[in-house]
N, C-alpha and C positions, 0 to 999 in steps of 0.2 A: 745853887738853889736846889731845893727837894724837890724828889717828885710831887709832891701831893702841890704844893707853893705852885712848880711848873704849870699844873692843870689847870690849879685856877685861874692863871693869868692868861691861857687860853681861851677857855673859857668867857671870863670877861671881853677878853678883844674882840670876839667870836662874837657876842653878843651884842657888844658897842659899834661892827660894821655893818651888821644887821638893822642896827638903829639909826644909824645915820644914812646908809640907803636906801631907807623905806620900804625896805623886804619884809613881808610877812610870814612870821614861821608857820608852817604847816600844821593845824589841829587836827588830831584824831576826833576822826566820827562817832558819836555818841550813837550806840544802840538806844532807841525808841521805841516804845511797843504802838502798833498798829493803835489808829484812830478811835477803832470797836473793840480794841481788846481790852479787857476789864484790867487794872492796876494789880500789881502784884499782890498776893494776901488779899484780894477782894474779890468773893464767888461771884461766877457770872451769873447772871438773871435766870430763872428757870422759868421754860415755856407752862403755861397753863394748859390743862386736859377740859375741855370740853363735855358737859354730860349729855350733848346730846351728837359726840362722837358715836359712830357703831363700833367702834375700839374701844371705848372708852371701858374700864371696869373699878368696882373699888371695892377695897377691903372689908369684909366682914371682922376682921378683929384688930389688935395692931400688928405687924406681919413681918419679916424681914425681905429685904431686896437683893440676891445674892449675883455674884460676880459670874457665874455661869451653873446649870442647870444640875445643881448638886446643892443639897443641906448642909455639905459638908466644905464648899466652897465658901471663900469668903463673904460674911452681911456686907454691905455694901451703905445702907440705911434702912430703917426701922418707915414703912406705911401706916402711920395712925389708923385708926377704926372711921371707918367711912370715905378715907384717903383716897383719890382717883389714882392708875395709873393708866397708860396706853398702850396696849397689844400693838406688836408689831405685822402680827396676823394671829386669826381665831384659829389658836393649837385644835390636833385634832380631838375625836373622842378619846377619853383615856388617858390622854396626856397628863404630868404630873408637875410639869412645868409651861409656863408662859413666857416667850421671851416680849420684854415690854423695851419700849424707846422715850417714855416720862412715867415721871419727874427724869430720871437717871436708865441711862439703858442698864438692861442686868436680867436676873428673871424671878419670875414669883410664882408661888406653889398654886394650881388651879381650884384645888380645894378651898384657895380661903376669900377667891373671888365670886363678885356677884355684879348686877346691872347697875349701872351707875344713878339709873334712873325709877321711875315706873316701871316693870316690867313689859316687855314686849310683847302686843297681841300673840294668841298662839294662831301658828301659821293654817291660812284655807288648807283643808284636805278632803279625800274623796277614799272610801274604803274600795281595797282591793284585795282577793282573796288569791292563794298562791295554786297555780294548777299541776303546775310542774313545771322541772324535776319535785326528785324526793326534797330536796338543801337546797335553799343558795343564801350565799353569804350576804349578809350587810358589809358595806363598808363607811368608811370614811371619806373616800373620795372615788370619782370614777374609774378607775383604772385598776389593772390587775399585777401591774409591774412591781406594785409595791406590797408590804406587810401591813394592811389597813385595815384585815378582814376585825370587825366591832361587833357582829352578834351573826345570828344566823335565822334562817325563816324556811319553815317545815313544811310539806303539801296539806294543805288546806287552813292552815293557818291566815290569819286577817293582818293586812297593815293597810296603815292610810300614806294614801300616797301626795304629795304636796302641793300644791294649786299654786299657779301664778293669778295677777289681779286681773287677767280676763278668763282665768277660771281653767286654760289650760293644766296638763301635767306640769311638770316641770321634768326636765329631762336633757338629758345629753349624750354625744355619741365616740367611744373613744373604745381602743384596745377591741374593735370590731364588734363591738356591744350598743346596743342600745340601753341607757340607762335609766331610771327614773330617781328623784328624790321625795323620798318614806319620812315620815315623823316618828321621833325614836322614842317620843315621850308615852306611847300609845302599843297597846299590846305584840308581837311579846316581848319588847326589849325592855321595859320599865325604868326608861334613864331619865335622869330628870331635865333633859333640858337638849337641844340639838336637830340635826336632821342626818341621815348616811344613803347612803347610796346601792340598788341591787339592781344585777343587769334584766331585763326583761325581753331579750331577743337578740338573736346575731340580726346586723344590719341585712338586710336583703332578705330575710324570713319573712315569712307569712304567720307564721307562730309566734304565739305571744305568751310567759310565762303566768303573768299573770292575769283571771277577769275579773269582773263587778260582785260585788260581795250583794247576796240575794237580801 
């Protein structure tokens, strides 16, 4: 008898003992995708942005969505003109990119966002005039640890400094500063949109950098 003859008749008998002792051959486990997970070749649902997120921004024209904060990086997808997407926080002044987390995480150029909505009251302020020093920097954020400085403000120069809704400063205390938050839309930084930040006193001072504009 042949090899190939011999196997099958293995085979067969193999088979036929299995049949008659009611044994069941062993199936292999079919991989299954998860309950939620969208079928193969079929995109999953994408969350909605919200216009009356404070994230929320959309497109002034149609725009691309790049793979990370480079032109030259991969589009990722194309923003229609009026397109919402979602910040995944408000980049600082100056910034050139946005990292967003919808429609698709990725990032988009600041330049060609705007409010999703109405525009945003412009913020309560209160004018305060600079006594001294000669400079001090505006920044971005309170702190001096970082590369944030965004304009700068002269002795006797004017800024308005930014009101919470029961009319105090608004202010904070970090890097042994006392700090205020300035409106940056109003003389002399001329930006069109934001707020930054200049210290107004080492903590535990009696001196204050800035007073009341007469």
């Amino acid at each position: 008898m042949g090899q190939n003859a011999l196997r099958r008749t293995i085979n067969l008998l193999t088979v036929g003992a299995i049949s008659l002792s009611g044994a069941v051959l062993p199936v292999r486990a079919q991989d299954t995708p998860a309950p939620d997970a969208p079928a193969e070749g079929v995109p999953a649902i994408e969350q909605s942005v919200s216009a009356q997120d404070p994230l929320c921004r959309a497109a002034n024209r149609s725009t691309p969505i790049f793979e990370s904060a480079s032109t030259i990086s991969s589009a990722l997808r194309l923003v229609p003109p009026d397109g919402f997407v979602r910040l995944v926080a408000v980049p600082p002044a100056g910034s050139q990119f946005a990292q967003i987390n919808l429609p698709i995480a990725g990032y988009i150029q600041t330049a060609v966002l705007k409010s999703c909505g109405a525009p945003p009251p412009p913020p309560r302020t209160s004018c305060r005039i600079l006594r001294m020093p000669d400079a001090v920097n505006v920044r971005s954020a309170p702190t001096v640890t970082q590369p944030n400085i965004i304009a700068s403000l002269l002795r006797g120069q004017r800024v308005f400094v930014v009101l919470d809704a029961n009319g105090n400063v608004v202010s904070r205390q970090a890097d042994g500063y006392n700090w205020v938050q300035v409106d940056l839309t109003n003389t002399p930084f001329f930006r069109p949109s934001g707020t930054g930040w200049l210290y107004n006193s080492i903590i535990g001072s009696p001196n204050s950098n800035l007073g009341y504009c007469q």
